[in-house]
N, C-alpha and C positions, 0 to 999 in steps of 0.2 A: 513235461518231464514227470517223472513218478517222482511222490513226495519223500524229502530226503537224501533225492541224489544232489550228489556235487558234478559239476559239471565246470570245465577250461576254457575258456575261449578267447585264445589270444587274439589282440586286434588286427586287421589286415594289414599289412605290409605293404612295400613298394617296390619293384623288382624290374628287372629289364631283362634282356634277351629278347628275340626274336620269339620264343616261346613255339609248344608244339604246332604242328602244320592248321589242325584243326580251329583252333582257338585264333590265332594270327588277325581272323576278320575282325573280331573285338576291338582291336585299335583302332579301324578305323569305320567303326559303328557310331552312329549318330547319338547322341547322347539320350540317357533312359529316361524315359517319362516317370514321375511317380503314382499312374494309375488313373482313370479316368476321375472326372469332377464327384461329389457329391450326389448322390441322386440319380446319374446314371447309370446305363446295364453294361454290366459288365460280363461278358459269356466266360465260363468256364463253369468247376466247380470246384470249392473251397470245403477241403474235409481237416479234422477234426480228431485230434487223437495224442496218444502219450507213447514209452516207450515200455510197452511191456501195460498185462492185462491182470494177471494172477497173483493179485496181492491184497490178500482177504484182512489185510489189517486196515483196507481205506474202508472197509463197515466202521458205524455207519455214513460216514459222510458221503461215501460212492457209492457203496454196494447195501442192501438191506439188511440187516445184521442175520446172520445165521444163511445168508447164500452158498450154496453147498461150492466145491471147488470146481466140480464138473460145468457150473452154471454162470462162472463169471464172465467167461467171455460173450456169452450171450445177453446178460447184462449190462456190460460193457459197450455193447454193439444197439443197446437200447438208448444212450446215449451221448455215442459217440459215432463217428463216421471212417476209423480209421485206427491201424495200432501200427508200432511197430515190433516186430519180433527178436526180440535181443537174442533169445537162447539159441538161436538158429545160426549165431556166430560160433559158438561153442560148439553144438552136435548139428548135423548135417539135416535138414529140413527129411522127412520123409512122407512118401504117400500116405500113407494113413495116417499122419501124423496134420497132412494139410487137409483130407479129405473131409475128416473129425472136425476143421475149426470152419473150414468153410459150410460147412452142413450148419452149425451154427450163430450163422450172424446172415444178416439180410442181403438180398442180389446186391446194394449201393454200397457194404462195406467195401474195404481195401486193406491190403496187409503189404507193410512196404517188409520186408524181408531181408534182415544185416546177411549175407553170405558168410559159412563156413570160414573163419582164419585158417586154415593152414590154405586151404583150396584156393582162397583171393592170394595169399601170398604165394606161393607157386603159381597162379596165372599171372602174376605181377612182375616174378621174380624168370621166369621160360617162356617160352611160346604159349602164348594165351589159349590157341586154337586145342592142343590136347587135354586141357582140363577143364575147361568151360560151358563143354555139350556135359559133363558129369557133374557138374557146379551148379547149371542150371538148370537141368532137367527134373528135377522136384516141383520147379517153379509152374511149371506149368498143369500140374495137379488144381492148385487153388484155382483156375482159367480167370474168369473174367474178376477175382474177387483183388488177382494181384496189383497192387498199386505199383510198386517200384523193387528193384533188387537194390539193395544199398550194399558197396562196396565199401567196405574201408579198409582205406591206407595208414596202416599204422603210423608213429610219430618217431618211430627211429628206421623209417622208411622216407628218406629224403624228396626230393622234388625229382621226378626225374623223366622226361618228355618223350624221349625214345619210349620208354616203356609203357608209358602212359598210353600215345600213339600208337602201339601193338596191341592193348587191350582194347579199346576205341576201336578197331579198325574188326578185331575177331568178336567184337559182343555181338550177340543175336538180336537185330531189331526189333522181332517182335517185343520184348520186353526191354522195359522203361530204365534205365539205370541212373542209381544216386549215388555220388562219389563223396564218401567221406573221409577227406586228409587232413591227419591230424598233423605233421610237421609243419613247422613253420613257412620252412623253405616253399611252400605249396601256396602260401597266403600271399599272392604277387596277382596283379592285372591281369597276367595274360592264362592263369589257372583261375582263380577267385572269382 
């Protein structure tokens, strides 16, 4: 997390229902391992990263004092594996807006990408299928660079599985999706 932010994290809950269609096999999944022993290989790759890049106030302890603004994110990418892009919640990701970041950072970076709020809430709140090809088609700009689309569920956007279920069923495979719900009601078993 960028230094200075505050951040909520209520504890997980406990919840019943049946839960949506998708999720339902979790009950009865075998219980989770917590990761191979000590010393073993473990295949994947583990990146590296904060939320948001362009904050020329971490000179010097992150960045070199006097790193011009155009230069952070490449700097950034010199030590890190990974960012998240907050403002892209706010104003709508655009091509040369992703072409510009991906040009500078290395082929193994990843940019997990918060989705537009009005746009996640309208595919949240209607048919997912009419806003979704225009919600994510930026995404595919950055190509190989994008790590995840992170939705989020606002916190006075209750629990709600039909809905959930229509967006899940209309998102584009090819790209990776990160569900951020903030309301309580969300922190249950069968979402969590």
């Amino acid at each position: 997390a960028r230094p200075g932010a505050r951040g909520h994290h209520p504890a997980p809950g406990r919840g019943g229902g049946a839960g949506p269609a998708h999720l339902r096999h979790a009950r009865n999944a075998p219980a989770l391992s917590h990761g191979p022993a000590l010393g073993t290989h473990c295949p994947g790759v583990l990146r590296t990263g904060t939320s948001g890049f362009g904050y020329p106030a971490w000179a010097p302890a992150f960045y070199a004092p006097g790193t011009p603004r155009d230069r952070l994110l490449a700097a950034y990418a010199e030590r890190l594996t990974a960012v998240e892009l907050s403002g892209t919640y706010y104003r709508q990701l655009t091509e040369a807006q992703a072409l510009a970041w991906a040009a500078r950072v290395p082929p193994t970076f990843r940019f997990a990408v918060k989705l537009l709020r009005t746009g996640s809430l309208r595919a949240l709140a209607s048919d997912p299928r009419g806003i979704l090809p225009w919600l994510t088609a930026p995404l595919g700009t950055l190509g190989g660079h994008l790590g995840a689309a992170l939705f989020r569920i606002p916190a006075d956007r209750p629990r709600d599985d039909a809905r959930l279920d229509r967006l899940l069923a209309a998102w584009p495979p090819s790209i990776t999706l990160a569900l951020e719900a903030q309301a309580a009601s969300w922190l249950v078993d069968e979402t969590h």
